[in-house]
FIPA-812717 format. One record per residue (C-alpha): residue in one letter; x, y negated, z negated. Coordinates in steps of 0.25 Angstrom, whole numbers, plus 5000, padded with zeros to 4 digits. Example, Ala and Ser with C-alpha at 12.3 -4.5 7.8 and 13.67 -1.06 7.14 Angstrom:
<pts>
A504950184969/S505550044971/
</pts>
This chain:
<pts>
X543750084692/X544750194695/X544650264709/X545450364707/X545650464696/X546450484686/X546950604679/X548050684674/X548450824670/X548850814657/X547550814647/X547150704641/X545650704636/X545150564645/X546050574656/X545650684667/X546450794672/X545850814685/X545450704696/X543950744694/X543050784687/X542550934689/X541150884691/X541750794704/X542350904708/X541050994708/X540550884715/X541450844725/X541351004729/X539851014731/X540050874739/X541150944747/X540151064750/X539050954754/X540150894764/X540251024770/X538951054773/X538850934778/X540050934787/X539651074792/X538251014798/X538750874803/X539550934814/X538551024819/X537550924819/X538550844830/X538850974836/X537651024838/X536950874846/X538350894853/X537951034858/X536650984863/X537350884871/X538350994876/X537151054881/X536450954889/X535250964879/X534150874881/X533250804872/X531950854877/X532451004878/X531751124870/X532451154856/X532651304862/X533451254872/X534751234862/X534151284849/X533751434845/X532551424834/X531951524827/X530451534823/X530051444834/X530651314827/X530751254840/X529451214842/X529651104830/X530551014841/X529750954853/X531350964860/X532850944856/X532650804854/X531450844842/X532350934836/X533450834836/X532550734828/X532450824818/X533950864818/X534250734816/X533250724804/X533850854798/X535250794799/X534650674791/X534150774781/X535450824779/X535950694777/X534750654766/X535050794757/X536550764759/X536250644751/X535450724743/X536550834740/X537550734738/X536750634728/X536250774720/X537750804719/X538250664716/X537150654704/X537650784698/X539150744699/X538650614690/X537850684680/X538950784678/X539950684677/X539250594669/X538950704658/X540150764657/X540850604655/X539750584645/X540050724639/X541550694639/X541450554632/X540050564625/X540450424617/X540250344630/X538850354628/X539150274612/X539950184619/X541450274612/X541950304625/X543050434622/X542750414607/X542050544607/X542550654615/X541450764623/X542450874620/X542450854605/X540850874607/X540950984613/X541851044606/X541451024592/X539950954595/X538550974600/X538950974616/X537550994618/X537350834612/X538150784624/X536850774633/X537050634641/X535750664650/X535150534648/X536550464652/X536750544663/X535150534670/X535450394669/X536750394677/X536150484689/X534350444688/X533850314693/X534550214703/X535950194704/X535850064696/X535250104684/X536050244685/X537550154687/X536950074675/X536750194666/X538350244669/X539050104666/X538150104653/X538850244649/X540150234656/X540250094656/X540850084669/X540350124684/X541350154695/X541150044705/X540650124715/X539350174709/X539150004707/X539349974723/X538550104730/X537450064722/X536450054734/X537350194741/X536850274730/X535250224728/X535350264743/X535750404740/X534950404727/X533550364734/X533950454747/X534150594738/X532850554730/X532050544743/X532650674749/X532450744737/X531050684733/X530450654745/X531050734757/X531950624762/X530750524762/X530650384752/X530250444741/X529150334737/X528550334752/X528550494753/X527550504739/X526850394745/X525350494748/X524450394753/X525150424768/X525150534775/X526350514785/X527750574783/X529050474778/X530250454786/X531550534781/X532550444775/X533850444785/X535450444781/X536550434792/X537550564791/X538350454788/X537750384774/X537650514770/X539150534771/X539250414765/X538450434753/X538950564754/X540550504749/X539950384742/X539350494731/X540650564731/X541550444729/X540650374716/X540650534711/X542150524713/X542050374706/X541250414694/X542150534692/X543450454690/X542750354679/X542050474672/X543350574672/X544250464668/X543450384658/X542450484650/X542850644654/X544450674655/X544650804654/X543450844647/X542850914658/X544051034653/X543951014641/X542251034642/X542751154651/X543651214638/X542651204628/X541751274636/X542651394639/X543251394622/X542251464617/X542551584625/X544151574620/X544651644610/X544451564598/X545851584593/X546551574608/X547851494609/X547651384617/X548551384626/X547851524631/X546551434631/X547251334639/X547551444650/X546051484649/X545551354651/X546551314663/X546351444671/X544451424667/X544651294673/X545451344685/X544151434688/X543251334689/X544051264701/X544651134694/X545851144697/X546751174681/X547851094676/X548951134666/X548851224656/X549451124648/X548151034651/X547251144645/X548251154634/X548051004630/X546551004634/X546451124624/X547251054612/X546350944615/X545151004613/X545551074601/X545950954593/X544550904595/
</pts>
């Protein structure tokens, strides 16, 4: 399967104008704003032990001695070395929510994706790829009929197996990496449910109630978590391609037209309605082509 994208800037209805989709690029800005967040705590983290050392500071030496507290906090830590036990357990706690903010973005991007490919070419679910196109429904249809939540709950519920089952039945075709990170994302599927299920504990062990003892936290390197961090982006990235290029086009401008016709004036040239629709998609940060795009986007849809 294609690795790279392809696209080109004169409109065609199956052949993408822009690299991406506008749903990756949402996503690829939420991940950038996760990366710097994250990029603005790791190196304080190694500048802050590096301090400590700077400053001769000693294992058994009293909080005060480098901290301020407020409320009297520092009688939670028996000395530095206490409180850098539980600095070390909140880096790892950064790491675990990472992996939760990162999958709960991840699963969006794919059930966006998924619905707007199925919404595109609804006649892949009857087996007619591109034999029915989502435009004409929407433009002359019952919109409201292309509801794909039962295809999409089984693209992004359940294990990985079962949901890369469901996407080859639909698509029929994965991209290959979603085949070979099989086990990669179980591990990022099981650690989000126990972090947001069960405080970062196995979920099964911490609604266990016959013990009273507390459950070790689940632990992840700085490093897997990087790692997952660019393995969710590049099948995002994978899934992208095969969906843009095979089953949405250009559909994504020419949902974004019909959305915006109704407040046109009915007997508005098009060439005026191309200019509209070129500077509305400017606005929403996708970068325009053409006017000559919009103008051929717009006959298109008319003919429908």
């Amino acid at each position: 399967m294609a690795t790279t994208r392809k696209f080109q800037k004169a409109f065609d209805r199956w052949i993408p104008n822009e690299k991406s989709s506008w749903i990756f690029q949402v996503f690829q800005k939420y991940n950038s704003e996760l990366e710097k967040n994250l990029w603005s705590y790791y190196p304080a983290s190694k500048y802050l032990y590096k301090k400590l050392g700077e400053n001769s500071a000693e294992w058994t030496d009293n909080v005060n001695k480098h901290f301020y507290f407020t409320q009297k906090k520092e009688e939670l830590y028996i000395n530095l070395q206490d409180w850098s036990d539980s600095y070390k357990n909140f880096d790892n706690w950064v790491n675990l929510n990472t992996i939760m903010s990162i999958s709960a973005n991840f699963e969006t991007y794919i059930a966006s994706i998924i619905s707007l490919a199925l919404k595109s070419n609804p006649g892949i679910i009857l087996g007619a790829t591109k034999m029915i196109d989502g435009v004409s429904i929407l433009k002359n249809g019952t919109p409201t009929k292309l509801n794909f939540d039962d295809q999409i709950t089984l693209c992004t519920k359940g294990d990985w197996n079962s949901r890369i089952n469901a996407f080859d039945k639909i698509f029929g075709e994965v991209p290959e990496i979603l085949k070979t990170k099989v086990s990669s994302l179980e591990r990022i599927r099981k650690l989000r449910n126990n972090v947001g299920h069960a405080f970062g504990r196995d979920i099964s062990t911490a609604r266990d109630h016959a013990i009273k003892k507390t459950i070790p936290t689940e632990t992840i390197s700085r490093d897997k978590t990087l790692e997952y961090q660019k393995l969710l982006w590049s099948i995002a990235k994978s899934l992208d391609i095969f969906l843009v290029e095979n089953h949405i086009g250009t559909f994504q401008a020419l949902n974004f037209y019909n959305s915006i016709l109704p407040n046109m004036p009915k007997n508005m040239h098009p060439n005026n309605r191309a200019s509209i629709l070129k500077n509305k998609v400017g606005r929403t940060g996708v970068q325009p082509v053409s006017k000559q795009f919009y103008k051929d986007l717009i006959t298109y849809y008319d003919s429908l």
